[in-house]
C-alpha positions as CSV (number, residue, x, y, z in Angstrom):
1,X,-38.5,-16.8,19.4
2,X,-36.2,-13.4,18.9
3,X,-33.7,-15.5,16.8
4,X,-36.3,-17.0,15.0
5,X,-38.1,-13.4,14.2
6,X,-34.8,-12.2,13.1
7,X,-34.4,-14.9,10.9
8,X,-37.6,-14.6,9.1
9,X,-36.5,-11.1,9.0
10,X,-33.5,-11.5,7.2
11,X,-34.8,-14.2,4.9
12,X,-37.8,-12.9,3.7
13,X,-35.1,-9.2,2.6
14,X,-32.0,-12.0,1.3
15,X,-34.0,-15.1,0.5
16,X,-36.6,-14.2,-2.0
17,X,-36.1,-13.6,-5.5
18,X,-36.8,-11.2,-7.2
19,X,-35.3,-11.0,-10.7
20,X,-33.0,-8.2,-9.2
21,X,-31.8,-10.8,-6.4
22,X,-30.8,-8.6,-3.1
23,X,-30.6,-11.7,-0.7
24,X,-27.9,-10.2,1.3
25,X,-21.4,-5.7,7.7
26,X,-18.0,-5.0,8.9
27,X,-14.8,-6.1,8.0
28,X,-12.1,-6.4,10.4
29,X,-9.9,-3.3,11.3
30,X,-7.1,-4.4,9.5
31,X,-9.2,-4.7,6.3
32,X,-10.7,-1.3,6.6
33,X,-9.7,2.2,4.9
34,X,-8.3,4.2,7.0
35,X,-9.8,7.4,5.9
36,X,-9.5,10.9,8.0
37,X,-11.7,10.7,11.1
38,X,-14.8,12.9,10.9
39,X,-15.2,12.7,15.2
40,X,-18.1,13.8,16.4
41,X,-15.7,15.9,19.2
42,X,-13.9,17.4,17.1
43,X,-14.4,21.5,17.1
44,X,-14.1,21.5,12.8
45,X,-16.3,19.2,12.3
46,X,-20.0,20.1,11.9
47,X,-22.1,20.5,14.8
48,X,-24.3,17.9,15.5
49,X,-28.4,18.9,14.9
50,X,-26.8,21.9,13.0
51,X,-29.1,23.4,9.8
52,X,-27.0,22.9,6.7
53,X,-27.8,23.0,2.8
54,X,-25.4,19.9,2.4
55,X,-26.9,16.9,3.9
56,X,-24.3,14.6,0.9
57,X,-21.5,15.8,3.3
58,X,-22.9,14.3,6.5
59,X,-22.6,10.8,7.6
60,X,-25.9,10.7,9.7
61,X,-29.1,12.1,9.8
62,X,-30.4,14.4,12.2
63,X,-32.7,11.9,13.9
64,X,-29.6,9.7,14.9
65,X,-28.2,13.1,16.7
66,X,-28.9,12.3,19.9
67,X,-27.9,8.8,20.0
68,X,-24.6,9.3,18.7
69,X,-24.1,12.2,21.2
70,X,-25.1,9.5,23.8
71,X,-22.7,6.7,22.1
72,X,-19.7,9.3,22.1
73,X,-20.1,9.6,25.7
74,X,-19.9,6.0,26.8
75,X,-17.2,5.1,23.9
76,X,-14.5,8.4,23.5
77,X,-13.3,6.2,20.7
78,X,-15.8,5.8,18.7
79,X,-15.5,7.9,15.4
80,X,-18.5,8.0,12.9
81,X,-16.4,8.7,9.9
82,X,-14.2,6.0,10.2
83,X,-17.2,3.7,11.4
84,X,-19.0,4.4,7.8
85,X,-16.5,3.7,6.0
86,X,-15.6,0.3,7.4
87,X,-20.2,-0.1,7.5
88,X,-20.0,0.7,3.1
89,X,-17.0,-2.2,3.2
90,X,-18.9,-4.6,5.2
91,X,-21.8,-3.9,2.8
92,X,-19.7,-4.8,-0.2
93,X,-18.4,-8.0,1.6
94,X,-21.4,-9.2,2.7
95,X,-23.4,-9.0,-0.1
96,X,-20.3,-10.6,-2.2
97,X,-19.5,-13.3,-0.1
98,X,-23.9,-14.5,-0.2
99,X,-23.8,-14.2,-3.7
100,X,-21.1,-16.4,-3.5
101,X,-21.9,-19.0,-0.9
102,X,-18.5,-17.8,1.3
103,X,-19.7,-19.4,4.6
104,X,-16.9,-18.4,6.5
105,X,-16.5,-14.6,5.8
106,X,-20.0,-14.3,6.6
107,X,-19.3,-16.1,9.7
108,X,-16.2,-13.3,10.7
109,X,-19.0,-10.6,10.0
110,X,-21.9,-11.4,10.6
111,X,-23.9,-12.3,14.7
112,X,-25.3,-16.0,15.2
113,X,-29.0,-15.4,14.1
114,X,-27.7,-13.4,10.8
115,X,-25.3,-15.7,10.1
116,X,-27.4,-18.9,10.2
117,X,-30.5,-16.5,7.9
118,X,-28.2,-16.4,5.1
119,X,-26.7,-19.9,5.6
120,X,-30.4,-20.7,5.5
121,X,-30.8,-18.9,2.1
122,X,-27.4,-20.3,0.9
123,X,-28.5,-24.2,1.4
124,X,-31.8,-23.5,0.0
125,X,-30.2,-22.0,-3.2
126,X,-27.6,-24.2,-3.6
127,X,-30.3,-27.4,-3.0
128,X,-32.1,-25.6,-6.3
129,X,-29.0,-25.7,-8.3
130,X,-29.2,-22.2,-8.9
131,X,-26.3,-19.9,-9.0
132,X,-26.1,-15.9,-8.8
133,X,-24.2,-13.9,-11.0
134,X,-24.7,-10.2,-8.7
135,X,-22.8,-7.1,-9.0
136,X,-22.6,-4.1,-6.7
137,X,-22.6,-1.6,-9.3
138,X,-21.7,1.3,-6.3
139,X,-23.2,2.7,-3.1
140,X,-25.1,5.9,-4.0
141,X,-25.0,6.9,-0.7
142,X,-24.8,5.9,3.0
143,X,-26.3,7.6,6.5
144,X,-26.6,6.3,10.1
145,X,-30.1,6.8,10.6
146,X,-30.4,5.3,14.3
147,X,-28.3,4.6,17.7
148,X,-29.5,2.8,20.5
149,X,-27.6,1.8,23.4
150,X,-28.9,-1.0,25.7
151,X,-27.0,-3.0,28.5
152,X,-23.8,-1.5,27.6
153,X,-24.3,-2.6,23.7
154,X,-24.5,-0.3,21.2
155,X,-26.8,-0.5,17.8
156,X,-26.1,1.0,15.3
157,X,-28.4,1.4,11.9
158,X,-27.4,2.5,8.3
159,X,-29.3,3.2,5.3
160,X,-27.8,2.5,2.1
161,X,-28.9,3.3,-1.3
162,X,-26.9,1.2,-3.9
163,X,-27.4,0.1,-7.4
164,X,-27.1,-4.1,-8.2
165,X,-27.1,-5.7,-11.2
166,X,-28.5,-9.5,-11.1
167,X,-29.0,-12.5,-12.6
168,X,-30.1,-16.0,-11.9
169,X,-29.1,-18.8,-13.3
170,X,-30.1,-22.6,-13.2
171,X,-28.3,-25.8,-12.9
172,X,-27.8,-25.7,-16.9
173,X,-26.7,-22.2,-17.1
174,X,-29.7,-20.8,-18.1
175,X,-30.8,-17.5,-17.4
176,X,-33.8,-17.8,-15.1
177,X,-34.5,-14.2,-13.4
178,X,-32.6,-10.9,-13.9
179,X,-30.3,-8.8,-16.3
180,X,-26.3,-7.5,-16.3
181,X,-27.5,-4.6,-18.1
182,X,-30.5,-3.4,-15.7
183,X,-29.6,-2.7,-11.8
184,X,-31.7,-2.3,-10.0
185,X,-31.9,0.5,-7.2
186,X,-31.9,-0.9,-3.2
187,X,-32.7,0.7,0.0
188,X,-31.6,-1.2,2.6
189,X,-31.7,-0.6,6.3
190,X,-28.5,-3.1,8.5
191,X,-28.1,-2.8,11.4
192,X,-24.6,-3.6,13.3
193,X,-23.9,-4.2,16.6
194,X,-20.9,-3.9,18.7
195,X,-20.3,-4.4,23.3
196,X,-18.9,-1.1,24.5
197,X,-15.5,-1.8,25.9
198,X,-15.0,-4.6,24.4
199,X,-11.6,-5.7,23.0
200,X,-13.1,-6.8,19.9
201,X,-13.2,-3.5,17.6
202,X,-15.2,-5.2,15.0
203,X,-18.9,-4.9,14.4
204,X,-21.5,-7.5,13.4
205,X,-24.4,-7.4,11.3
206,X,-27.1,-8.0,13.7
207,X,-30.5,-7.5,11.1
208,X,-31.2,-6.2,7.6
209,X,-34.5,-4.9,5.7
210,X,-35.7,-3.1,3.3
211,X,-36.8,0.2,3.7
């Protein structure tokens, strides 16, 4: 019954259409930007829960403060920076490889219940004849907003605002919902999941939703 309520879940955010199609993440280290490690340890980087004027600058929000305190403990490796960056790739990837029916790099990134969800939408699509011509125009911005650990798994949720231009098409070509020239503004909430200690770096989407 959980699978099945995710699935729902993740079809009803990836499966519908809407004229600015949205039907939906982490690639795997190798394919990731190495960028320079914001650490949540590290004395130079900003305090956590600390009042700034410059929330742009933070890859959380305040309300995942404890939970990444919490996370840091049980996993001295973890490092948020590097994390997001690898969570605004898997975003792109994801997204790309629905829109394209790419069954098996959704497979690498995505966890069973996810995975089958968008297969779901995929065959559904595909039985229609229809084909999607989606572009992620760029990720206005991108904030953990929540961290839960739970029997030694950690959970980890990200807000992104992104822009997406879409169109719909039949199985004559024909232009059936959506515009190249309009995007369309999203607010999505995925959330990834990942064992602590586990020898697997790599994180999997385990549920997405709109905001």
């Amino acid at each position: 019954m959980i699978a099945a309520f995710l699935g729902m879940r993740l079809y009803s955010v990836l499966g519908k259409r809407t004229g600015h199609e949205q039907e939906p993440v982490l690639p795997r280290r190798d394919d990731r930007a190495t960028p320079t490690p914001i650490r949540l340890d590290d004395g130079d980087a900003p305090a956590l829960g600390a009042p700034t004027t410059n929330m742009a600058g933070l890859v959380y929000e305040p309300a995942a403060e404890a939970g990444l305190r919490q996370l840091l403990a049980n996993d001295r490796s973890f490092d948020a920076g590097r994390f997001m960056e690898g969570a605004k790739a898997a975003y792109r990837m994801i997204l790309e490889a629905f829109w394209k029916g790419d069954r098996e790099t959704l497979r690498d990134l995505c966890d069973d219940d996810s995975y089958n969800a968008f297969v779901e939408a995929i065959d559904a699509r595909e039985g229609r004849g229809e084909t999607l011509e989606n572009r992620l125009i760029g990720i206005d911005s991108a904030k953990i907003t929540a961290v839960e650990l739970r029997r030694g798994e950690a959970r980890i949720t990200v807000r992104y605002c992104a822009d997406i231009s879409a169109v719909t098409r039949d199985a004559d070509g024909k232009l059936i919902a959506g515009s190249m020239s309009d995007a369309a503004q999203t607010d999505d909430l995925w959330t990834f999941r990942r064992q602590i200690g586990s020898n697997d770096p790599n994180w999997l989407l385990d549920e997405a939703e709109s905001a």
